[in-house]
LONU-614437 format. One record per atom (N, C-alpha, C): residue in three letters; atom name; z, x, y. Coordinates in nm, 4 decimals, padded with zeros to 6 digits. Each point is the difference from the previous one (the first is absolute). Layout:
% LONU-614437
{'ala'; 'CA'; {Z; X; Y}}
...
//
This chain:
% LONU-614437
{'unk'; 'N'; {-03.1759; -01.9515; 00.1738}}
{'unk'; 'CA'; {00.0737; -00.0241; 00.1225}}
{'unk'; 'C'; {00.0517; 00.1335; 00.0543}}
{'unk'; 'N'; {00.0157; 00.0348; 00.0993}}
{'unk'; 'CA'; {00.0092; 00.0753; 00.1395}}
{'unk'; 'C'; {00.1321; 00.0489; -00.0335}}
{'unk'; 'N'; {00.0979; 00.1281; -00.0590}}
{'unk'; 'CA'; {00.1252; -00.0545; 00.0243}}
{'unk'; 'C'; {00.0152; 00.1544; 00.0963}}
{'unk'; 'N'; {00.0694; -00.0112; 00.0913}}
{'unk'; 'CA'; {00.0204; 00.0821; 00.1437}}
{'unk'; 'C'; {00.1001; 00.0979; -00.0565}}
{'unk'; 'N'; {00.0730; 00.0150; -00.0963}}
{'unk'; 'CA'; {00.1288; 00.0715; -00.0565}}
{'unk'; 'C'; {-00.1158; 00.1161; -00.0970}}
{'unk'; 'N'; {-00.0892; -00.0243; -00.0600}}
{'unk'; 'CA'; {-00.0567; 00.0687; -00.0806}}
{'unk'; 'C'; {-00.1187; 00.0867; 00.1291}}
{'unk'; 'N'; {-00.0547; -00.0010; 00.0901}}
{'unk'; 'CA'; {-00.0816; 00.0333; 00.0801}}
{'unk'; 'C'; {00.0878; 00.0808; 00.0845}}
{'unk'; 'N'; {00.1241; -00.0241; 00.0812}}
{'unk'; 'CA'; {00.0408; 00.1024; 00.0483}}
{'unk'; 'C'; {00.2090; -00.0419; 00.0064}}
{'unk'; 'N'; {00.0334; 00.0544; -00.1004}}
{'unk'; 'CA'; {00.1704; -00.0490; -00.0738}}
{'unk'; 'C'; {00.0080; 00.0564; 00.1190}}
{'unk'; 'N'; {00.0585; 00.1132; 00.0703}}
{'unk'; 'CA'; {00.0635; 00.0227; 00.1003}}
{'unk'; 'C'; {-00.0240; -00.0804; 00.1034}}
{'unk'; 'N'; {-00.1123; -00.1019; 00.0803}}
{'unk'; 'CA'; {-00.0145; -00.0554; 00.1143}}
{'unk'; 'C'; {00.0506; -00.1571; -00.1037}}
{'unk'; 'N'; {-00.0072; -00.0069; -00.0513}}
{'unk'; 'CA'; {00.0750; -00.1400; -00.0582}}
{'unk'; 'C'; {00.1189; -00.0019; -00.0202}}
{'unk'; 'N'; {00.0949; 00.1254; -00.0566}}
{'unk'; 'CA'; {00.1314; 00.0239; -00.0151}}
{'unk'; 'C'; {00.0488; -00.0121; 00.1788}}
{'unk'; 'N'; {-00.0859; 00.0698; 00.0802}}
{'unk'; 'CA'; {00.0274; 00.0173; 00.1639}}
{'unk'; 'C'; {00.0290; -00.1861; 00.0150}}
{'unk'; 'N'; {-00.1247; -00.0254; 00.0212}}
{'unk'; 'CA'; {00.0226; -00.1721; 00.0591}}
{'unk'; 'C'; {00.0954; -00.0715; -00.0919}}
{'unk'; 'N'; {00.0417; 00.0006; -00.1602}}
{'unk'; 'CA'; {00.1078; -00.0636; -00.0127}}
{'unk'; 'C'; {00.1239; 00.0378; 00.0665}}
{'unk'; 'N'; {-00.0339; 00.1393; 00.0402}}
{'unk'; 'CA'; {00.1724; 00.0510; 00.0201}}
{'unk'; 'C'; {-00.0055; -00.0618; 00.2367}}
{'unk'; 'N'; {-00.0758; -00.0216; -00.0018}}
{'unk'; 'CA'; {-00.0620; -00.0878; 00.1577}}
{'unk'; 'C'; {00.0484; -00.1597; -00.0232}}
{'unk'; 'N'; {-00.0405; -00.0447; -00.1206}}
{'unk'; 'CA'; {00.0521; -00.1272; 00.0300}}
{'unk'; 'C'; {00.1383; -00.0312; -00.0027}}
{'unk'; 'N'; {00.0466; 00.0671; -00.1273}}
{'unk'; 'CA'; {00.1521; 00.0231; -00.0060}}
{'unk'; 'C'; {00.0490; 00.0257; 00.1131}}
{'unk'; 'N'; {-00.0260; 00.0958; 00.0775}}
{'unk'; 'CA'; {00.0566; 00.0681; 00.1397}}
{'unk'; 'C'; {00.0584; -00.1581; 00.0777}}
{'unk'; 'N'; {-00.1871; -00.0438; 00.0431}}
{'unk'; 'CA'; {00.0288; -00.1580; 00.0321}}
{'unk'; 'C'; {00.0711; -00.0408; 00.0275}}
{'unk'; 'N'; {00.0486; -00.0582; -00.1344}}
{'unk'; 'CA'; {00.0738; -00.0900; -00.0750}}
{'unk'; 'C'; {00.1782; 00.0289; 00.0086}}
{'unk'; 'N'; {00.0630; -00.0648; 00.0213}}
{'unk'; 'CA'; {00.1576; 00.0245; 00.0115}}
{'unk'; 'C'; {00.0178; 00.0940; -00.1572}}
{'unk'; 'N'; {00.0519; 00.0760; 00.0139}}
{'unk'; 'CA'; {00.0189; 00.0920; -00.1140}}
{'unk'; 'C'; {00.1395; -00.0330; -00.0379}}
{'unk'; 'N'; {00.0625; -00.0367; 00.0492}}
{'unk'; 'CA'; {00.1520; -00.0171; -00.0749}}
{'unk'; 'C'; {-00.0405; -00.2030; -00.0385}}
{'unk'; 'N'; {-00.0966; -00.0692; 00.0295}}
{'unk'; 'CA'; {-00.0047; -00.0752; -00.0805}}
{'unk'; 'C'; {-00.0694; 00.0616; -00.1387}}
{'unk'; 'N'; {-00.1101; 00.0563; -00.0102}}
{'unk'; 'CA'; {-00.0441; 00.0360; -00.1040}}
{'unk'; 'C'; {00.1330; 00.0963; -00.1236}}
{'unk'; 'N'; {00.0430; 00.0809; 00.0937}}
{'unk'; 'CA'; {00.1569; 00.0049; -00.1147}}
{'unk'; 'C'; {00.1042; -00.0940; -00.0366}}
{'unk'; 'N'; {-00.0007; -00.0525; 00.0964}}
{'unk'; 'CA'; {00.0795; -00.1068; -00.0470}}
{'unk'; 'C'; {-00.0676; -00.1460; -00.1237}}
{'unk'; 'N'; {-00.1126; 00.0065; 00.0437}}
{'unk'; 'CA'; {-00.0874; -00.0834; -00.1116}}
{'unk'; 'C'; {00.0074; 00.0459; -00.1405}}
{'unk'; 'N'; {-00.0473; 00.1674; 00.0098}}
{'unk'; 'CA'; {00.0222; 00.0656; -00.1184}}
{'unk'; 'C'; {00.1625; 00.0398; -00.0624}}
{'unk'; 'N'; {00.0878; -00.0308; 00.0722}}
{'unk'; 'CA'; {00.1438; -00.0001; -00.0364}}
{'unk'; 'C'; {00.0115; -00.1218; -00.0810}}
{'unk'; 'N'; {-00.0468; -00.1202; 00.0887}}
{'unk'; 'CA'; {00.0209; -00.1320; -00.0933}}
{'unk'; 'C'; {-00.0947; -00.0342; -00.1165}}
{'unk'; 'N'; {-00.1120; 00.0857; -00.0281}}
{'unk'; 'CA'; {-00.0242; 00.0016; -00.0969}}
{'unk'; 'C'; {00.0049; 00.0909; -00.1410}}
{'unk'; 'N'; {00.0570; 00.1529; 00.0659}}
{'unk'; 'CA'; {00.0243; 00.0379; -00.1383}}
{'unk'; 'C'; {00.1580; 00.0361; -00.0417}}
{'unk'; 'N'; {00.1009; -00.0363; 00.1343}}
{'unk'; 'CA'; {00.1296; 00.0347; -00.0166}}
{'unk'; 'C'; {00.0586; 00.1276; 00.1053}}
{'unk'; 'N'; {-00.1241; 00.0850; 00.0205}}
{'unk'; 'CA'; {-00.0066; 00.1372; 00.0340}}
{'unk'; 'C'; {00.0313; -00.0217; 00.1506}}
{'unk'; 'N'; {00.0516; 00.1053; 00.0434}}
{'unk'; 'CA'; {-00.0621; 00.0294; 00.1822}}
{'unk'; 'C'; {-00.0721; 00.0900; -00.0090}}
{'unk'; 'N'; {-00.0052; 00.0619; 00.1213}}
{'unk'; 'CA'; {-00.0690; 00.0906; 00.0482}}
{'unk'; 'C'; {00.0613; 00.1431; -00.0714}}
{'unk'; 'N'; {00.1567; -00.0060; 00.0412}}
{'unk'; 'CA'; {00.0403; 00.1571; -00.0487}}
{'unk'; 'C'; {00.0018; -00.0121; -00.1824}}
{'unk'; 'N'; {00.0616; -00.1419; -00.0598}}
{'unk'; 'CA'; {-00.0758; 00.0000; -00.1242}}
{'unk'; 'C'; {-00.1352; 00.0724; -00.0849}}
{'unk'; 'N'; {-00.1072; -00.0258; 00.0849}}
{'unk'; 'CA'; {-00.0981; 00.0164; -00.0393}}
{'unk'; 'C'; {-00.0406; 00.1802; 00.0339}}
{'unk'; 'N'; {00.0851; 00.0700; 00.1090}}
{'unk'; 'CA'; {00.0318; 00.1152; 00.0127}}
{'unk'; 'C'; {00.0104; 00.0806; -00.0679}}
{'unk'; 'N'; {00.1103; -00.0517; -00.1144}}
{'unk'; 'CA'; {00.0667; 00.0632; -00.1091}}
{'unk'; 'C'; {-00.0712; -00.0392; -00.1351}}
{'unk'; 'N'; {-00.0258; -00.1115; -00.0121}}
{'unk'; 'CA'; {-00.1010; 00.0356; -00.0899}}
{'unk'; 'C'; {-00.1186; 00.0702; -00.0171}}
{'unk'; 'N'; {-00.0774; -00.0027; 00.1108}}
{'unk'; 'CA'; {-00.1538; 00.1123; 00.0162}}
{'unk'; 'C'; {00.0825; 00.1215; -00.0268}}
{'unk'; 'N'; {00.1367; 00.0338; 00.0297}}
{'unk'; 'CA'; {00.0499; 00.1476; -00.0006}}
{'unk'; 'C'; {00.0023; 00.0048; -00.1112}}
{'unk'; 'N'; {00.0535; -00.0975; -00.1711}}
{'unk'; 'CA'; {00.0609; -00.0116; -00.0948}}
{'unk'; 'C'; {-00.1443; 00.0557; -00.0464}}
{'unk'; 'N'; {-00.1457; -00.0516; 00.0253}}
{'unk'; 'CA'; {-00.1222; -00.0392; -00.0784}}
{'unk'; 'C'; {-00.0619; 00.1625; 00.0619}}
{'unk'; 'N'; {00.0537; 00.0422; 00.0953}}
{'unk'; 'CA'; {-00.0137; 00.1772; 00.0333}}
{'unk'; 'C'; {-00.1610; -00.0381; 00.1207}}
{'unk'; 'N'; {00.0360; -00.1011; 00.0774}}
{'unk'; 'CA'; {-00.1753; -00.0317; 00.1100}}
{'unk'; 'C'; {00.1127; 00.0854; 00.0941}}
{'unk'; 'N'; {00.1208; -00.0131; 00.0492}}
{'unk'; 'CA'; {00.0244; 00.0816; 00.0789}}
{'unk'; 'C'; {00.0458; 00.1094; 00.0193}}
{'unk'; 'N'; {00.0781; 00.0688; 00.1407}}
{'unk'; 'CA'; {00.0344; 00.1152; -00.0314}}
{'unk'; 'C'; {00.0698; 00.0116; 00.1517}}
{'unk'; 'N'; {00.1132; 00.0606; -00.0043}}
{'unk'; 'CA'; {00.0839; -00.0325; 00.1359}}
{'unk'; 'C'; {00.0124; -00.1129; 00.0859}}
{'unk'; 'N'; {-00.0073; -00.1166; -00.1039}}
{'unk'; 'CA'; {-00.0462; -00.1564; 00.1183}}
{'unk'; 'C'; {-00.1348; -00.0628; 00.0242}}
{'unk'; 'N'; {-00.1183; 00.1058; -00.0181}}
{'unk'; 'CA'; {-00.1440; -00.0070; 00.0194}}
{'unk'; 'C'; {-00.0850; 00.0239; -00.1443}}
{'unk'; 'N'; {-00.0963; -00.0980; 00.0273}}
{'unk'; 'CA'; {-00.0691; -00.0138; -00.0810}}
{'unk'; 'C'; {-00.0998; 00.1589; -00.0610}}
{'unk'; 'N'; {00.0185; 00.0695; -00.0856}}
{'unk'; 'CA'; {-00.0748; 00.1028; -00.0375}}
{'unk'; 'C'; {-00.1591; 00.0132; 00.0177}}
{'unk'; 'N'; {-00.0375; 00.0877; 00.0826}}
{'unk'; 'CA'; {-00.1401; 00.0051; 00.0168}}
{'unk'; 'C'; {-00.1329; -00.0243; -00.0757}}
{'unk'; 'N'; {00.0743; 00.0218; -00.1277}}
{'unk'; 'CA'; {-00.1245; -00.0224; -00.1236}}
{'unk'; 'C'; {00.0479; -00.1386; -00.0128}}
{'unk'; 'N'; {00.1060; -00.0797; -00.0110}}
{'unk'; 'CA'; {-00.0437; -00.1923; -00.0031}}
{'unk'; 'C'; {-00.0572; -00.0406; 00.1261}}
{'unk'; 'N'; {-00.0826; -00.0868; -00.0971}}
{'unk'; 'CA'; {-00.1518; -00.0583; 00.0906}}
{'unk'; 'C'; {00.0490; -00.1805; 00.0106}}
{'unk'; 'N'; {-00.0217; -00.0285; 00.1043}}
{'unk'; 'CA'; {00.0389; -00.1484; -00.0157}}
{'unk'; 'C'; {-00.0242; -00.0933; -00.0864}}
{'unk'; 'N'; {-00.0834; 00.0416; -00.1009}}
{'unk'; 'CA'; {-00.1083; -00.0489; -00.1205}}
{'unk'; 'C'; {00.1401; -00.0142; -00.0885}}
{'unk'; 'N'; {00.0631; 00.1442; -00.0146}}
{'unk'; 'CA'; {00.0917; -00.0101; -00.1209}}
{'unk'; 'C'; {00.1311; -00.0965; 00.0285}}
{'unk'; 'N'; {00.0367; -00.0253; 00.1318}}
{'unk'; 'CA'; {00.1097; -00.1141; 00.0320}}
{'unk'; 'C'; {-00.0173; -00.1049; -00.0043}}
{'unk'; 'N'; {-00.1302; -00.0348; 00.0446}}
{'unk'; 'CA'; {-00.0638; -00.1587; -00.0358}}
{'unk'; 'C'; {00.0465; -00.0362; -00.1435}}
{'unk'; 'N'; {-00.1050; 00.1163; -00.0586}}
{'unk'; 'CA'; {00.0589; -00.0347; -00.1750}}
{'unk'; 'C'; {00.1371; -00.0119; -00.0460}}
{'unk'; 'N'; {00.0484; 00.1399; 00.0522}}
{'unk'; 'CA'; {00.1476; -00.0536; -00.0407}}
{'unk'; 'C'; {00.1214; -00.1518; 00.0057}}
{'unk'; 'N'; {-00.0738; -00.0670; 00.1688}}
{'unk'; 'CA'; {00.0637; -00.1332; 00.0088}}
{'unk'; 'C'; {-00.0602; -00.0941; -00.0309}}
{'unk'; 'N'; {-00.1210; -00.0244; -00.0055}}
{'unk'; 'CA'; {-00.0543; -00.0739; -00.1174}}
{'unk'; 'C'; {00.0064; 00.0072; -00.1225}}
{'unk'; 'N'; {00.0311; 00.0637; -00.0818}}
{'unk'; 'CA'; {00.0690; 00.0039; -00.1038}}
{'unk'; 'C'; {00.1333; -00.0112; -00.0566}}
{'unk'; 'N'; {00.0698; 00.0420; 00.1150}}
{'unk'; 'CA'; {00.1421; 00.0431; -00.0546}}
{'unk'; 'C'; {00.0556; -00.1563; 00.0929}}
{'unk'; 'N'; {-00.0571; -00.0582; 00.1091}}
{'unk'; 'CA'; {00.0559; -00.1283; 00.0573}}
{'unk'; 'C'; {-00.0836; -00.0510; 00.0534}}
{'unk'; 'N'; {-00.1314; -00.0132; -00.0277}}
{'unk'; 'CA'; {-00.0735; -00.1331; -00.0094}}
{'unk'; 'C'; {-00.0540; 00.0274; 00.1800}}
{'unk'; 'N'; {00.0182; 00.1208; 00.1110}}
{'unk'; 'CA'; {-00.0114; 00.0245; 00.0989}}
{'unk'; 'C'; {-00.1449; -00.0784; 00.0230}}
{'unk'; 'N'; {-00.0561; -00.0395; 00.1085}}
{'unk'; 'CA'; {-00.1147; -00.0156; 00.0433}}
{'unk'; 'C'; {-00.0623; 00.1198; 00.0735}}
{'unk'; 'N'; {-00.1261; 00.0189; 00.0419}}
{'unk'; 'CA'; {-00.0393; 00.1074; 00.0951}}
{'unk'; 'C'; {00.0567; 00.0579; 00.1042}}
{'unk'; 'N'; {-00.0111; -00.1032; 00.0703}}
{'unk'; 'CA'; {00.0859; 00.0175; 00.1627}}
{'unk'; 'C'; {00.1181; 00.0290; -00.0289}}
{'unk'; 'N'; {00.1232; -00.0686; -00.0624}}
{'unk'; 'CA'; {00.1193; 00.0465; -00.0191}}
{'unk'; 'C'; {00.0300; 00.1568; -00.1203}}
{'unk'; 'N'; {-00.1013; -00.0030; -00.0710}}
{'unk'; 'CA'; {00.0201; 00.1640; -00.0426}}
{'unk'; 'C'; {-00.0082; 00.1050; 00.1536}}
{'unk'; 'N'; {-00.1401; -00.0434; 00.0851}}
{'unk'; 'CA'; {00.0186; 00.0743; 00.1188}}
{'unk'; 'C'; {00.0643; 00.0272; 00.0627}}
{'unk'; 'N'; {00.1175; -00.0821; 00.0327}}
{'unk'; 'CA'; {00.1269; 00.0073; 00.0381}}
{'unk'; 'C'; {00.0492; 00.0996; -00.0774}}
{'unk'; 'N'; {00.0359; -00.0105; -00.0981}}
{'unk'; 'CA'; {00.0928; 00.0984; -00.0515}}
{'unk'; 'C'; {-00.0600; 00.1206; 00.0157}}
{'unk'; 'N'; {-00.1037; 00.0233; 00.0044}}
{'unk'; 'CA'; {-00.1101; 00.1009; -00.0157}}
{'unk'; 'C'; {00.0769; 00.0326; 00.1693}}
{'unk'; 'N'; {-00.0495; -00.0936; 00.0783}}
{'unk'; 'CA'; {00.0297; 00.1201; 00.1475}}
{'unk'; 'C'; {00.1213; 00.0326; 00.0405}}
{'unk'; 'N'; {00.0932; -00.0679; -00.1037}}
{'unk'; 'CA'; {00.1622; 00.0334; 00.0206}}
{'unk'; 'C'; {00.0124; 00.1466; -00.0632}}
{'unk'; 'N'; {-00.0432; -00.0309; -00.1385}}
{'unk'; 'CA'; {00.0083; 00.1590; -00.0475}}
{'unk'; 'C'; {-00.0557; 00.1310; 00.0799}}
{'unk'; 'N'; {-00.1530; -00.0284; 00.0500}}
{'unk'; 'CA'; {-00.0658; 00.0924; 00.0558}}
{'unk'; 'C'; {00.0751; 00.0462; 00.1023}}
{'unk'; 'N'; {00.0634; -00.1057; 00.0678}}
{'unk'; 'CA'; {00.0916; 00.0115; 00.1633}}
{'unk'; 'C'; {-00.0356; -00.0032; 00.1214}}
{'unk'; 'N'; {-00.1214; -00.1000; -00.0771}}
{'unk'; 'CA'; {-00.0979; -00.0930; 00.1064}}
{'unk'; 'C'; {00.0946; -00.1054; 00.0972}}
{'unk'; 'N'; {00.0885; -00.0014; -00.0616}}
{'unk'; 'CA'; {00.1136; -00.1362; 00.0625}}
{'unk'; 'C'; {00.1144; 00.0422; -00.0913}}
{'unk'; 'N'; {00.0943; -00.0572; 00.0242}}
{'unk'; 'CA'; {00.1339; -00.0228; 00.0092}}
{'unk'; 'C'; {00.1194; -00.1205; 00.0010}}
{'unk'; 'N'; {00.0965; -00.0324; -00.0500}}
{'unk'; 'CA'; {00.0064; -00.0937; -00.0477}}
{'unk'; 'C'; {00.0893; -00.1004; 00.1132}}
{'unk'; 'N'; {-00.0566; 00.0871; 00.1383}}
{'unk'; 'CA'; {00.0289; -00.0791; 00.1546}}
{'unk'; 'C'; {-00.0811; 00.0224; -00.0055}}
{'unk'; 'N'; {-00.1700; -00.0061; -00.0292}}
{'unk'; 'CA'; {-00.1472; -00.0233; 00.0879}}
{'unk'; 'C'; {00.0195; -00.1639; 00.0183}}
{'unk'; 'N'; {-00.0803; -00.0082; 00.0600}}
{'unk'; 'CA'; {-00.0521; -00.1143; 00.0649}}
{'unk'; 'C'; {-00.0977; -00.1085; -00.0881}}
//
C-alpha cells in the first residue's frame, strides 16, 4: 500500500498542517485539553522540559516525526492532534488561531 508520508514527509507534514489550518484550531486544543488534562501553554512547557524547544519555538533540528511520537506515547495523542501541538510549537498558530 501507497503510504504518501514515506514518498514525500514534507508535502504530507504540509497538507496535515492545511487541514488543521481548516479546522477550528482552538477546538482541536481544546479537544486535546479534555483529553490529556494539558492546554496549550501546558504542553509549551513541557516540549521546553523534554528540550524540542528553545525561546517558545520549536528547535530546528525537531522534526514533526519526533512530536507525534512523543504524544502518542506519553498521551495516547492521535495524528492530527499531535499536529496541533506540532504547529503551536513551530508558531504555525497560536493559542488565539482560529
Amino acid at each position: 500500500m501507497h503510504n504518501p508520508q514515506q514518498s514525500n514527509p514534507n508535502k504530507f507534514i504540509y497538507l496535515q498542517l492545511i487541514n488543521i489550518i481548516n479546522m477550528s484550531f482552538q477546538a482541536y486544543l481544546e479537544n486535546i485539553r479534555l483529553k490529556t488534562g494539558n492546554d496549550a501553554a501546558a504542553f509549551r512547557k513541557l516540549a521546553e522540559e523534554k528540550g524540542f524547544t528553545q525561546n517558545g519555538l520549536l528547535k530546528p533540528e525537531i522534526k514533526a516525526g519526533t512530536i507525534v511520537e512523543w504524544l502518542k506515547k506519553d498521551y495516547d495523542l492521535g495524528y492530527g492532534h499531535s499536529m496541533a501541538i506540532y504547529a503551536l510549537l513551530k508558531g504555525i498558530k497560536n493559542e488565539n488561531s482560529n
